[in-house]
C-alpha positions in Angstrom: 7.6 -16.7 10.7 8.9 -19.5 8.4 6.7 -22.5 7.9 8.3 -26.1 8.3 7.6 -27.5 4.8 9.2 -24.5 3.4 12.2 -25.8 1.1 15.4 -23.5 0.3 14.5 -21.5 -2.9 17.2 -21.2 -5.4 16.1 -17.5 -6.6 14.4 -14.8 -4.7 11.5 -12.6 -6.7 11.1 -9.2 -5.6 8.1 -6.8 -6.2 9.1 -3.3 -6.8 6.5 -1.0 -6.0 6.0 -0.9 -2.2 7.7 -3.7 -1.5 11.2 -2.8 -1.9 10.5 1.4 -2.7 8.8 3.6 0.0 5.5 5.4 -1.7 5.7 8.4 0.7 6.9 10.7 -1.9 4.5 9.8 -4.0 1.8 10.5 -1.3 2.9 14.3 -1.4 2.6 14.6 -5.3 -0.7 12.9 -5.0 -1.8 15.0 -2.4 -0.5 18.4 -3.7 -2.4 17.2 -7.2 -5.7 16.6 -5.1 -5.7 19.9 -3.1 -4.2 19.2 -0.5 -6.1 15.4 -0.2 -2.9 12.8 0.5 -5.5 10.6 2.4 -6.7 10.0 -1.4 -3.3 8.2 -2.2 -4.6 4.3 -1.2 -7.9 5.3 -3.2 -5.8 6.3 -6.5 -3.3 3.1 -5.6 -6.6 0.8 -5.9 -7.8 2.6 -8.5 -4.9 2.5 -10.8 -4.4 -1.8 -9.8 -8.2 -1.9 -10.3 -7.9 -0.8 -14.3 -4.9 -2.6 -14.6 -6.3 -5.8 -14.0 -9.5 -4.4 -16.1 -7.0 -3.8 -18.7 -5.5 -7.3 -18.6 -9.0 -9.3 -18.6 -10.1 -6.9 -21.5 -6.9 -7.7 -24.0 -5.6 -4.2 -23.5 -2.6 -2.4 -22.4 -1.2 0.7 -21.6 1.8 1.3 -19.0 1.7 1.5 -15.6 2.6 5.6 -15.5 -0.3 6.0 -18.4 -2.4 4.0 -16.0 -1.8 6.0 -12.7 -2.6 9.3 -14.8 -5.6 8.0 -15.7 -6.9 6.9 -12.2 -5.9 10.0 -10.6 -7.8 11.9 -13.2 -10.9 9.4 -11.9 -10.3 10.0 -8.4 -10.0 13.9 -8.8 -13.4 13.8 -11.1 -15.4 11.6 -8.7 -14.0 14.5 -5.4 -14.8 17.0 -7.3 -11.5 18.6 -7.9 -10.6 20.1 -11.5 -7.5 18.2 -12.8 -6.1 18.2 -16.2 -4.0 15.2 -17.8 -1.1 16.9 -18.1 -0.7 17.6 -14.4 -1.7 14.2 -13.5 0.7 12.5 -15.3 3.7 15.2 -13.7 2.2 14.2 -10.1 2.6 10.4 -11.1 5.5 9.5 -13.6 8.2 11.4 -12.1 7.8 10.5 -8.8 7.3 7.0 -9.4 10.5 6.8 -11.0 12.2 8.1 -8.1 10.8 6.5 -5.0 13.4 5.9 -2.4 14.2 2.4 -1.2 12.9 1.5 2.3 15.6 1.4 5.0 16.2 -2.2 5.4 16.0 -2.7 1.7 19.8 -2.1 0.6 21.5 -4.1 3.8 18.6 -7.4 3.8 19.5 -7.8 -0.6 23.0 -8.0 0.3 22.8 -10.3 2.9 20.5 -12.6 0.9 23.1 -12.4 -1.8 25.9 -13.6 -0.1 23.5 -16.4 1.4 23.6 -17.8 -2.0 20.2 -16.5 -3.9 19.9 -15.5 -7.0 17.7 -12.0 -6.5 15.6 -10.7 -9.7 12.9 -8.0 -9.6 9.2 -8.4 -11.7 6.8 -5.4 -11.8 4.1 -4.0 -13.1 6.5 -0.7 -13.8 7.6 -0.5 -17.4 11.1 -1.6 -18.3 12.3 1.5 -18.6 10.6 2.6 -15.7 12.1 0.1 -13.4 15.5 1.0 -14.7 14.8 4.2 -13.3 13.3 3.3 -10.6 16.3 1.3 -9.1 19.1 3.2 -10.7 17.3 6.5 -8.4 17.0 4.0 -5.3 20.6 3.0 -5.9 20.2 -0.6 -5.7 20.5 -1.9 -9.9 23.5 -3.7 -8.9 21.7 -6.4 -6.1 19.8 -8.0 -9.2 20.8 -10.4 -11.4 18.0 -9.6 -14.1 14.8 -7.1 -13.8 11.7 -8.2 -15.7 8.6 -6.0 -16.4 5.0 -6.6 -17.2 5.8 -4.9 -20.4 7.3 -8.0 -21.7 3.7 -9.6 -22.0 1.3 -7.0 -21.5 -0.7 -8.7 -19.0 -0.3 -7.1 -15.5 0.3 -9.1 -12.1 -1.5 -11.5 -10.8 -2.4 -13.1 -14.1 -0.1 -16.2 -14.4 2.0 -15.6 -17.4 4.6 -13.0 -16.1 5.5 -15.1 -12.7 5.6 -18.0 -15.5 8.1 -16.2 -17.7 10.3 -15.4 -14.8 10.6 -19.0 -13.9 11.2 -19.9 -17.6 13.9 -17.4 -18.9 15.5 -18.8 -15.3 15.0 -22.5 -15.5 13.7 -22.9 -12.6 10.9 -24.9 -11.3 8.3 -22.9 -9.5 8.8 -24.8 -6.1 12.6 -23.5 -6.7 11.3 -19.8 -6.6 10.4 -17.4 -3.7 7.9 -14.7 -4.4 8.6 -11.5 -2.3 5.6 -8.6 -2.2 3.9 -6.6 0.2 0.7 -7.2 -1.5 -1.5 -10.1 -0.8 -3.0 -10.1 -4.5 0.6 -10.3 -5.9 1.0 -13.8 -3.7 -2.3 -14.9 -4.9 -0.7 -14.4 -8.7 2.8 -16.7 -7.6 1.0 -19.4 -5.8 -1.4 -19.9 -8.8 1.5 -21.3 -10.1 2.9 -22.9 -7.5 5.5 -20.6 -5.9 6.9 -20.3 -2.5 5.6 -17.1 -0.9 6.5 -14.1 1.4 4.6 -11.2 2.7 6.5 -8.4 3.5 4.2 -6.4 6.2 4.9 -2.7 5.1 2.8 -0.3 6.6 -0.9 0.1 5.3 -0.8 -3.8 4.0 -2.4 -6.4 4.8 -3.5 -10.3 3.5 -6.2 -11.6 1.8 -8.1 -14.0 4.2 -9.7 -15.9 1.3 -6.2 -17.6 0.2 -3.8 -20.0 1.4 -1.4 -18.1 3.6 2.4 -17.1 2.5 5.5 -19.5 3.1 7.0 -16.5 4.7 5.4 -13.6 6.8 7.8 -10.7 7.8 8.1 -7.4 9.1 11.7 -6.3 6.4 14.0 -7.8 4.2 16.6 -8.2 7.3 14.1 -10.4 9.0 14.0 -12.2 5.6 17.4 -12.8 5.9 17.3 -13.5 9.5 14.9 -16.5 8.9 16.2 -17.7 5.1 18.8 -19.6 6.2 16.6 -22.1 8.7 14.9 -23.8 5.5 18.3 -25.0 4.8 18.7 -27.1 8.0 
């Protein structure tokens, strides 16, 4: 679905987490950490945003990995299930790092390349983490430039890391295209007046209490597909 007043972006910004890497293997160390409870995996996902944002409002910071230890301790404590920090952190940080990209993630960038976008990533994921991240998913070389969080210390949605993007780019916000599979993400790009697209991964849905995204679709291929019609 592409709305009619959408205008042709000049760069594309892609969350990481999700959006363009699959969580599954994560739902396995999760699980295995939890006894045997992967159906606590969207729990400790909320868990961890929730104290990242708590974080943000409160003037503090820690990383993304130190904040995923420290929910799934919280989410093993209030089940019940003994869990020291040590193994929390070895059922978060390494796996994180090497999440596989989705199928259609690979094949959709490079299309969307050679339509003429300039692609960059921004994520809550450390800088070094993200290097990781997409050096294990083998897609480093689709992006022009990979910003983190880190940068700022103030997690997505708050306005200032979509606003440094756009400024260490020189781009107007009109100019850029959000991309995220998370409806709270969006609700961070529009505050400052970015196009939007929702990429329906499984699990995902949108916030019914905000204006809706530019762009709703199923992959990155049907991103692709549809990219090219704002340019007519």
């Amino acid at each position: 679905m592409l709305h009619s007043n959408t205008t042709i972006p000049k760069v594309i910004v892609f969350d990481v987490n999700e959006t363009l890497l699959d969580l599954a293997p994560l739902k396995t160390s999760v699980g295995k950490a939890l006894n045997g409870r992967e159906d606590l995996l969207p729990l400790w996902f909320s868990t961890m945003l929730h104290y990242s944002l708590v974080e943000t409002l409160a003037g503090e910071y820690h990383d993304f990995g130190e904040i995923g230890t420290a929910a799934l301790m919280m989410v093993a404590e209030r089940e019940g299930i003994e869990l020291d920090r040590e193994s929390a952190r070895a059922a978060i940080v390494t796996p994180l790092r090497s999440l596989p990209a989705h199928a259609d993630v690979r094949e959709g960038l490079q299309r969307l390349a050679k339509q003429g976008f300039r692609l960059v990533s921004l994520t809550n994921s450390s800088s070094v983490g993200v290097q990781t991240q997409m050096k294990n998913a083998g897609i480093t070389d689709l992006f022009e430039k990979r910003y983190s969080v880190d940068q700022l210390k103030k997690y997505k949605p708050h306005p200032a890391p979509y606003q440094m993007v756009l400024d260490d780019l020189g781009v107007q916000p009109h100019e850029a295209l959000m991309v995220a599979a998370h409806a709270w993400d969006l609700a961070g790009a529009k505050s400052v007046g970015m196009q939007t697209a929702f990429v329906k991964r499984p699990g995902t849905a949108l916030y019914p209490n905000v204006q809706k995204p530019d762009v709703i679709v199923n992959d990155l291929n049907e991103l692709a597909d549809i990219m090219p019609q704002a340019k007519r």
